[in-house]
N, C-alpha and C positions, 0 to 999 in steps of 0.2 A: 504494500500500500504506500510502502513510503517512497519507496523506486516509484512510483507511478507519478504520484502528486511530484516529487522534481521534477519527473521530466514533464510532464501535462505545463508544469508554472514556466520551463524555459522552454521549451518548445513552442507555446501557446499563449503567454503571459497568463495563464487559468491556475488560481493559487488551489489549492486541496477545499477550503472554505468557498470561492466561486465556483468549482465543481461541483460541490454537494449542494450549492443551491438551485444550478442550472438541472441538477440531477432533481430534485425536489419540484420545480417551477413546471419538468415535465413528466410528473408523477413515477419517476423511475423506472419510465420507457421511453424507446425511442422517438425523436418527435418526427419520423416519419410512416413506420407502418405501426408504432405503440407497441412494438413486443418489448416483455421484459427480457434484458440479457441472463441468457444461461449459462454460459462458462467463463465469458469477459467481461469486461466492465463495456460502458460505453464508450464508445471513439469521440476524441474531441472531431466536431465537422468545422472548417475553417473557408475563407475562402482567401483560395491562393494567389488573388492579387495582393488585397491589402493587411492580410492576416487575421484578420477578423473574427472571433468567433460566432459562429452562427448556432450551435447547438452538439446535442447529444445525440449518435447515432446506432446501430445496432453495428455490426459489421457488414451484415448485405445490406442496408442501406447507404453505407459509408459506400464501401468499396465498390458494389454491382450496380447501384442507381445511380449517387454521386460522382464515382471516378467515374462511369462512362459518360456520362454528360460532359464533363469537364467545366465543369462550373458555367456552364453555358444556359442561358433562359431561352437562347432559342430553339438549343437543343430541346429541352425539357419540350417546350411551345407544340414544337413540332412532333415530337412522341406525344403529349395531350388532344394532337388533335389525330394523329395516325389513330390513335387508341377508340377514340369516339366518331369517326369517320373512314371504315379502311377504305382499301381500294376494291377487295373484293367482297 
C-alpha cells in the first residue's frame, strides 16, 4: 500500500489521502462501467497531454476502452455513434 501511494503521489501528483477520496466520490468503482476491483486496486486515469487526473478506472477500462481511444473525443464520438447506428 505504501509502494503504491509513492508512486500514485509522483507519478500522478494523487497523494494516498486524494486517492481514497477520488476512490470514495466514486463509491469504490470504476467510474466507467462501476465494477468493483477484484485483484487490483484502481488505475489512476490521466490525461496524457496535461497530466491531469480524470478518475478511477478498472483495468479494462483503463487499458481496453481508454488506451485504444487515445485520449481522443473523436474517437470515443465516433464508436458512440458506430454503436447506435451501424452500417449493417
Amino acid at each position: 500500500a505504501k509502494a503504491h501511494a509513492t508512486m500514485i503521489e509522483k507519478v500522478y501528483g494523487l497523494d494516498a489521502r486524494g486517492y481514497r477520496a477520488l476512490l470514495e466520490a466514486q463509491g469504490g468503482r470504476c467510474a466507467i462501467c462501476r465494477a468493483r476491483p477484484r485483484s487490483k486496486r484502481l488505475a489512476v486515469d490521466h490525461d496524457h497531454k496535461s497530466g491531469a487526473v480524470r478518475g478511477l478506472l478498472c483495468s479494462r477500462c483503463n487499458h481496453d476502452l481508454m488506451g485504444s481511444a487515445w485520449d481522443s473525443i473523436a474517437l470515443v464520438a465516433a464508436l458512440w455513434h458506430y454503436l447506435n447506428t451501424p452500417p449493417a
